[in-house]
N, C-alpha and C positions, 0 to 999 in steps of 0.2 A: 346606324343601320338604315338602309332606302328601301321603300317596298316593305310587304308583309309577309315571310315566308309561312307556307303552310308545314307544320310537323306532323305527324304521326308519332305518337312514344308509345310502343307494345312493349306490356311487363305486366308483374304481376304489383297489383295495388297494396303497401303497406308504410305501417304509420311508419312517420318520421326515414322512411326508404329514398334512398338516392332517384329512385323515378318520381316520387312525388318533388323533389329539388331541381331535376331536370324541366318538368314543366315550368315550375315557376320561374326558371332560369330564359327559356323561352321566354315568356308571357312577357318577362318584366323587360326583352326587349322587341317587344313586337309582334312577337311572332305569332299565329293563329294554330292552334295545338289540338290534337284529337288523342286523346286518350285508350286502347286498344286491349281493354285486358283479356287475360288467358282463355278462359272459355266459360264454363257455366258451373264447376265443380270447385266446391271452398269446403274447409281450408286447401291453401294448397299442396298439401301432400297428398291430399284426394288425388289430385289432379295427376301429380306426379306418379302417382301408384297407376291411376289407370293408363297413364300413357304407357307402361313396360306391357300391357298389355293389348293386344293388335284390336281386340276387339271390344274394348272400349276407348282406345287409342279413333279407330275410325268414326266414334261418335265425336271424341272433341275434336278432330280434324275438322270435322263438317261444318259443328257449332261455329271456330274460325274461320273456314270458309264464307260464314255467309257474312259475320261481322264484318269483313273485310271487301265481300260486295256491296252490303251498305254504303263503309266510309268511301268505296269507289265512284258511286254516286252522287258524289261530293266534288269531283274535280280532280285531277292530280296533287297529291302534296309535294313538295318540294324533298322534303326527304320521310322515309321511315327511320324510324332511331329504335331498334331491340332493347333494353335492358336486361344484361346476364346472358337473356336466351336459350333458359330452361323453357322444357317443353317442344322447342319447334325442332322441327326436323329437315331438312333438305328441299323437302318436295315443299314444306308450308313457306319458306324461305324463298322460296321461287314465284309460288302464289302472291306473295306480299309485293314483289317485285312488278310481276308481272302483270298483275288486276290493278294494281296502284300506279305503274309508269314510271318508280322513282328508286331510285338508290335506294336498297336495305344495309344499314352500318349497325352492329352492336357495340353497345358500352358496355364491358363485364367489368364490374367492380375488384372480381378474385379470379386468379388466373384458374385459365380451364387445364392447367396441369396440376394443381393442388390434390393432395392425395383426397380433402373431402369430397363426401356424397355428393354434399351441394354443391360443391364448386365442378365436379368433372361425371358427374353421375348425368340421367337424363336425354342423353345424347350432345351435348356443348361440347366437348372435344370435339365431333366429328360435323360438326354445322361452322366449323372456323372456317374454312376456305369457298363457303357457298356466301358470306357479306361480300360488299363491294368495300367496307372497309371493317377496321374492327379496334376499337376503343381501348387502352389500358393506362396503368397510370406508371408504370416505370419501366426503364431503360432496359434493363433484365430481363421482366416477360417480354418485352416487345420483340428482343432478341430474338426468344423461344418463338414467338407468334411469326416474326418474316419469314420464315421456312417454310411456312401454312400459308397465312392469308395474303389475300389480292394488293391488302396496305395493311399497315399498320399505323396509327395516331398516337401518339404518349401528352394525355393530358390528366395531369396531376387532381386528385380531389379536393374539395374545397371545402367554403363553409358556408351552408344554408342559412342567415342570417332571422329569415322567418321561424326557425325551429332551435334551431344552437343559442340563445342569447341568454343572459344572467338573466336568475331568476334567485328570487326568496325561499332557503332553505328552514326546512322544520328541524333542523339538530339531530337529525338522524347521522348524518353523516358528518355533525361538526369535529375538529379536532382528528381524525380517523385519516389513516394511509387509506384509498378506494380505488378497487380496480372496478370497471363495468366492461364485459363481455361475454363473451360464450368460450367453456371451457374447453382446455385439450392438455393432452398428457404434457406439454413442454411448459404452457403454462399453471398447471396445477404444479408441478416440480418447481416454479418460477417463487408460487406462492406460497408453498408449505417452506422453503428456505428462509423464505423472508419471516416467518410466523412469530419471530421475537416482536415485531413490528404491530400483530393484533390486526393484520386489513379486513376491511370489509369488500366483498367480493361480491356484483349485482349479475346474474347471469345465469342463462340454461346449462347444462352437462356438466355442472362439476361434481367431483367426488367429494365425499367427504373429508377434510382437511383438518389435523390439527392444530388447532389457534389461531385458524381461517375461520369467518361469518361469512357464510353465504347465504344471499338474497335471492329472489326472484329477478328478473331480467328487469329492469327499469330504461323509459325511450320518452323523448322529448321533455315536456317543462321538467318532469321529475325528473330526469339524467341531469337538466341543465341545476335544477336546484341541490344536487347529490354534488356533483362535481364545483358548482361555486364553494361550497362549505366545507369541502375536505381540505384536510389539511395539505395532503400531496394525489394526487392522481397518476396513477402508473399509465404509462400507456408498454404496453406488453407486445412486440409487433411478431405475427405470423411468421414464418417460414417463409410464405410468399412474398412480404409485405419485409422481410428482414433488412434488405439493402435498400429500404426507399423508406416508404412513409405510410401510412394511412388513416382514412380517415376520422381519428382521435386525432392525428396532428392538429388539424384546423379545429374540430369539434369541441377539443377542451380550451381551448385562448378564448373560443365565440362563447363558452358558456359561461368564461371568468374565472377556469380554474386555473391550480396550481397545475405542474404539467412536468414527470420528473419521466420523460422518454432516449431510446438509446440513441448513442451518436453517430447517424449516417449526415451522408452527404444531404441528402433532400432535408433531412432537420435542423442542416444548418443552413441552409440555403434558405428554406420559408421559418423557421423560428430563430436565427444566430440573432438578430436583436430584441428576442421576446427575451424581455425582465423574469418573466416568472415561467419559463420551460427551461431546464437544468436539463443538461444530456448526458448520460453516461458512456462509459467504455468498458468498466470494470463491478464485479458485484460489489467491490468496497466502495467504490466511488457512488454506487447506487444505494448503497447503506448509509452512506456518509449524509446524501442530500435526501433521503427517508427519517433522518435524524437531525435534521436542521430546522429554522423556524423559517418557511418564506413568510414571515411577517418582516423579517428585517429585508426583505428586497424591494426596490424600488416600484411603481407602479406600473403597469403595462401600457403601452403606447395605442390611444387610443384607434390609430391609424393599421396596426400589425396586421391585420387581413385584407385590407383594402388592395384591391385585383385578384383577390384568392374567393372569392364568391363565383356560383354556380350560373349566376349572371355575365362572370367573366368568361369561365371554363367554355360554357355553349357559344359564346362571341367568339374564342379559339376554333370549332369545332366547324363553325359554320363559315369560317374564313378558309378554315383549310379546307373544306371538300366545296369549295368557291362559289356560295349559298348568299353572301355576302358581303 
């Protein structure tokens, strides 16, 4: 890359979160990065609450307002980059644009047609055709997305190499089938079927299950030390997330787990030569490799991610809206 492009990334700050990976993705190629979070109100469902309302709505507007006169002061960036894009509305999308001098693009991690709160609540449905471009990571939303937005980019998630890496398990989760995520009716039915199996389950909303262990949400070293030591690691993929990938594909290889995920296309395209991610088709066939030992498979290639880091993804990102 030639030159120092300046970024803006606006999102909201949390641990082990795709906007803490984006900067670093930046940084680690040069780039000069300002940081933009949401307003002045934590946690953020404060934040979210008050925006459904006008009249506290018009306090954090303002609070934004002047953040973003500050980093004005600063020069032009080269670009602004949204994360998600909960919170902003229209008119704040325009300000960013407009006080800054630069392209505004969101990167939404979960398509903004998802039946969840998070993912479509907020106003993020209706702020898609106010970017100049808008971020996602497969073929299918993108589809959904060109009918709305100005462009659309399909750049796949990756893996954070400072955050995802093996780490030294406590035995909590040695020998154990493990899922880590956040519950939903499709996957609670996923995992009360499997229950002859005994998984251990890390994650908000679930019901109670049984023959299901469930945990508290576990994120960074402890995910990565959960996931080295299990025996097999499910990755369970969305509704959204059904015809493509997400990001568990990369997250469980970079942490050194076992990795037994369904068989699409993008799984076999970034894992067909992972040693130790098995793909299914069928519940038997996912019973079949939940009842196997991966001790008897080969070892993993220590190269399997290499161009799939968030290092790469941002080099994409910046080539395409011609930044670099």
């Amino acid at each position: 890359m030639t030159g120092s492009p300046r970024i803006v990334v606006v999102g909201e700050p949390a641990e082990a979160g795709l906007r803490s990976s984006l900067i670093r993705g930046f940084r680690a190629n040069g780039c000069s990065v300002n940081a933009l979070d949401w307003g002045p109100w934590s946690p953020v469902w404060l934040a979210s609450a008050a925006f459904r309302r006008p009249i506290f709505a018009m306090g954090f507007r303002r609070e934004l307002r002047r953040r973003i006169d500050v980093l004005a002061e600063s020069g032009r960036p080269d670009l602004v980059l949204v994360v998600k894009g909960a919170l902003l509305d229209r008119t704040s999308i325009e300000y960013l644009r407009s006080r800054l001098e630069s392209p505004v693009v969101c990167w939404n991690p979960d398509s903004p047609f998802d039946d969840a709160i998070s993912n479509s609540g907020a106003g993020i449905p209706r702020t898609i055709s106010s970017y100049d471009a808008y971020v996602t990571w497969a073929d299918d939303v993108a589809e959904r997305l060109s009918a709305i937005a100005a462009r659309v980019l399909v750049i796949p998630f990756a893996w954070d190499p400072d955050i995802m890496c093996p780490a030294a398990g406590s035995g909590v989760a040695a020998g154990r089938i493990v899922f880590v995520g956040t519950g939903s009716r499709e996957r609670a039915a996923s995992l009360a079927s499997l229950a002859q199996f005994r998984p251990l389950v890390f994650g908000a909303g679930w019901p109670k299950i049984e023959g299901v262990d469930v945990r508290p949400p576990v994120r960074g070293a402890e995910f990565c030390a959960i996931a080295g030591e299990a025996r097999w690691n499910l990755n369970l993929l969305r509704q959204q997330n059904a015809r493509s990938h997400n990001m568990r594909t990369f997250e469980l290889p970079g942490s050194g787990g076992n990795q037994a995920a369904p068989d699409t296309a993008d799984h076999r395209e970034f894992l067909g030569n992972d040693a130790r991610t098995v793909l299914f088709q069928s519940r038997a066939e996912l019973e079949s490799i939940l009842g196997s030992d991966p001790d008897d498979l080969p070892p993993r290639s220590p190269t399997l991610l290499e161009g799939h880091t968030y290092r790469d993804r941002v080099v994409q990102l910046l080539g395409e809206l011609g930044i670099c």
